[in-house]
C-alpha positions, 0 to 999 in steps of 0.5 A: 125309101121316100115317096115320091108325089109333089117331088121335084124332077130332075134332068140329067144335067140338073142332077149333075149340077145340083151334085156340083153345088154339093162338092163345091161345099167340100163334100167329096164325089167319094162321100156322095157314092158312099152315101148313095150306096149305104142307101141303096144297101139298106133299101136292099136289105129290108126288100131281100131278108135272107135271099142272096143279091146279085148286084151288076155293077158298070165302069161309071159312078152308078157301078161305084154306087153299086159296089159301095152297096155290095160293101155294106150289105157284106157288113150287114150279113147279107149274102152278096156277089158283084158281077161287072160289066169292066173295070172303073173308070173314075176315080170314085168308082175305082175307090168303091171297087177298092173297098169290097172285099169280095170276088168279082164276077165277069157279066156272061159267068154270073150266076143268077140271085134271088135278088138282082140289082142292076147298077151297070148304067143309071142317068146320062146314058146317050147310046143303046148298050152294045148289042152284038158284042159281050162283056167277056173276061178280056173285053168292055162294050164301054171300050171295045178292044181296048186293052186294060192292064190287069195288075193295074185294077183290083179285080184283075180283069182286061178286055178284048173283042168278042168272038161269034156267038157270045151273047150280047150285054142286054141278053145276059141282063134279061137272063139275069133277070128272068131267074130273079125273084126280085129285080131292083133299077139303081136310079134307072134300068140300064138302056133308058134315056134320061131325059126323053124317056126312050129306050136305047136298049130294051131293059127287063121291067123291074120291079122297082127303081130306087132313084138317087137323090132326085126322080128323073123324066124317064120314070114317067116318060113312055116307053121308059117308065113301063121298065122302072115299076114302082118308084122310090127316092133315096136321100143322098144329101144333095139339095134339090130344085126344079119347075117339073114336080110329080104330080100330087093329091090336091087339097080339095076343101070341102063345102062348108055351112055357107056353100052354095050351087054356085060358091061351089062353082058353074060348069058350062058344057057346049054339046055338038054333033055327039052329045053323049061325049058333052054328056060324059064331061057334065057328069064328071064335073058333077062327080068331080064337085062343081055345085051347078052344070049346065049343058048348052045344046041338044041331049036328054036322059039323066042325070036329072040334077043337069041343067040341059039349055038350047044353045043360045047366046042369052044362056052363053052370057050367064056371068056365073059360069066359072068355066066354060068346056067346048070340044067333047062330041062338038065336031068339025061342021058350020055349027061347030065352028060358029059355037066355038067362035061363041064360046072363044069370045065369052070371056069365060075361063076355058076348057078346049078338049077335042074337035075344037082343038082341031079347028084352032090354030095357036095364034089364035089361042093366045090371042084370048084374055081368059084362062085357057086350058088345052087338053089334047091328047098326042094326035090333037097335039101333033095337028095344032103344034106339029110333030117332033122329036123332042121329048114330050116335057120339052114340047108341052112347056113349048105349047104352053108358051106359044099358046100362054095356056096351060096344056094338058098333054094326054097319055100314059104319061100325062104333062101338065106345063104352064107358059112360065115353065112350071111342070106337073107329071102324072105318074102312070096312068092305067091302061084301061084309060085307053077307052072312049070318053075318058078324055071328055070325063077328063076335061068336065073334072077339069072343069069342076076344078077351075070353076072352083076357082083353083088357079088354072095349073093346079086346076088342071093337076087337080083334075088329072090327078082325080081322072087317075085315081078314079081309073085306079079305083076301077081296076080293069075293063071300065067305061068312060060312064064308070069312070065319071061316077068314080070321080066322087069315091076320089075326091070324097076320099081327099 
């Protein structure tokens, strides 16, 4: 099993075509399930000790992925059973169902394990699991009341259409799944979205989700990825690429003999209405390591190392400034939008959190000759892009586009996408992060990074992935005002 941080993130169709690209080198679609299975077996294995496995297999390849490892945990001295969902219905399938040697059980008679594998259906699933009918020894859900010729599979089981009161496919995979000590995903739980993250059906939450070959949007798109706990790529010999990665640790270097306040970077923060949010991002600039922040407007208190300023154009024009925030706090009035009009003409790098998001319009964004870089959270993304369906990948690489700005689109499942298509998924935030502030903490270490003079994707990563650690570190029940300071423990762990 491999971690899976700076690991590129494939979409359903990807996957199919970098799987392609190996069968045309002669590999056999036979070759990769056998491989992908003997992984899945051996990651099984070192998880189960002694315990039996369950593992559900569907009439897909991901079903064939899953009799291929019932085979090899067999050989391995495992004890094993299969239960199905139907008979196979590829070729490859058909060949991996072949090869095991033992009885296949029907979903609803299945017995629960101490450890349970659900290989019914991994990616490229488009429609919910059957909910009102049931896998029974005469039917599919895959194929209501079609009839399969018994002597014609291995197992010998035919199906036809559910009677009253049987119980659905999701509920016998619940039930499977509540009995079991241990529950693994073979490269998603059945029912997700591959590509969007949503939930068609609503799966049981696994305790982990061995992902083949490449990660996939849905286990880090909500509401998918709160079903996938924790994340593991297994190798399958399939060569992978794309512009989406996982986001990853920066590497951060440390100031050295001849750093100074300003080598180390200049942070401005223009304060507004609620000066305490302008607060929380110049402590974590200062936390995050910026040499030297200063706050343009009216605050008091400490810490003392910040520079407070009146906000005036002399202080604004300060060409050492590496990066300039605006939004946390500022609000919506006269005063807000003359500074903000002040700051988008400074020829500052820029940082745009907050109400200053609510006061732009997209045109108007790309317009500007500096860096930029958004941080809004899905509210603030639905008023300056408008609402849609379409997945939040999808719509990130879009405003990045029509803004030629990286977006930093906030939530539990933070994208990070860039006008050239390049991608950066966080892996799951904590949801203590659901508390005032944490935002403007977010866009002041954001900050710090891009007056360092990291280039504005990677400053933006860099500041996502500190603001996250941070959270971790804190455990539950934190503060934005906690989680500012915790900014040092992450990057001086780097």
């Amino acid at each position: 099993m491999i971690g899976i941080e700076g690991r590129p993130i494939l979409t359903a169709a990807e996957m199919r075509s970098a799987e392609d690209a190996v069968i045309a080198t002669g590999v056999s679609v036979e070759t990769l399930m056998d491989r992908a299975g003997t992984a899945i077996a051996h990651a099984v294995r070192r998880l189960a000790g002694t315990n039996e496995v369950l593992i559900l297999c569907g009439p897909g390849n991901n079903g064939g992925d899953g009799y291929v490892a019932a085979r090899v945990l067999a050989e391995l001295g495992v004890p094993v059973r299969v239960a199905a969902l139907s008979e196979p219905k590829t070729d490859a399938a058909k060949s991996a169902r072949a090869g095991w040697r033992g009885s296949v059980e029907t979903l609803p008679e299945a017995k629960p394990a101490p450890i349970l594998v659900d290989a019914l259906f991994g990616t490229g699933l488009t429609q919910p699991l059957d909910a009102s009918t049931t896998p029974t020894p005469n039917r599919s859900p895959a194929d209501a009341g079609a009839q399969l010729n018994p002597e014609g599979s291995p197992s010998g089981l035919s199906w036809a259409p559910a009677s009253a009161g049987e119980r659905s496919v999701v509920e016998c995979l619940h039930s499977l799944a509540n009995a079991a000590q241990l529950r693994i995903a073979v490269d998603l739980p059945s029912g997700l979205a591959t590509d969007s993250g949503k939930a068609l059906s609503t799966p049981p939450v696994f305790d982990l989700t061995l992902a083949l070959g490449a990660v996939k949007p849905a286990h880090f798109l909500q509401p998918a990825a709160r079903y996938c706990g924790q994340i593991r790529l297994l190798d399958i010999g399939v060569p992978t690429l794309s512009q989406a990665e996982v986001l990853k640790a920066p590497s951060l270097p440390a100031p050295g003999p001849d750093s100074h306040k300003y080598t180390r970077g200049m942070v401005a923060i223009i304060a507004g209405t609620m000066s305490g949010a302008a607060d929380l991002a110049a402590l974590a600039a200062m936390r995050a390591g910026a040499g030297y922040v200063t706050l343009l407007g009216d605050s008091q208190g400490p810490p003392h190392a910040l520079v407070r300023t009146p906000f005036c154009d002399h202080a604004l024009a300060n060409d050492r400034i590496g990066a300039l925030v605006i939004g946390p706090g500022l609000g919506r009035d006269d005063t807000a939008k003359a500074r903000l009009d002040a700051a988008l003409t400074s020829g500052h790098p820029l940082i745009i959190d907050g109400d200053a998001l609510r006061l732009l319009d997209p045109e108007r964004i790309k317009a500007l000759k500096a860096p930029v870089i958004l941080t809004p959270h899905a509210g603030e993304f639905d008023a300056l892009f408008g609402k849609s369906d379409t997945d939040k990948i999808t719509r990130a690489r879009d405003a990045a586009t029509r803004t030629n700005a990286i977006v930093v689109f906030k939530g539990a499942d933070t994208v990070i996408a860039a006008p050239d298509g390049r991608v950066r998924i966080a892996q799951g935030a904590s949801d203590w992060l659901s508390t005032a502030g944490t935002g403007d903490v977010l866009a002041g270490a954001i900050g710090a990074m891009l007056a360092a003079k990291l280039e504005p994707l990677e400053a933006a990563a860099a500041g996502v992935w500190l603001h996250g650690d941070a959270a971790r570190r804190l455990g539950a029940a934190f503060i934005a005002d906690d989680l500012a300071e915790a900014l040092r423990s992450a990057r001086a762990l780097l």
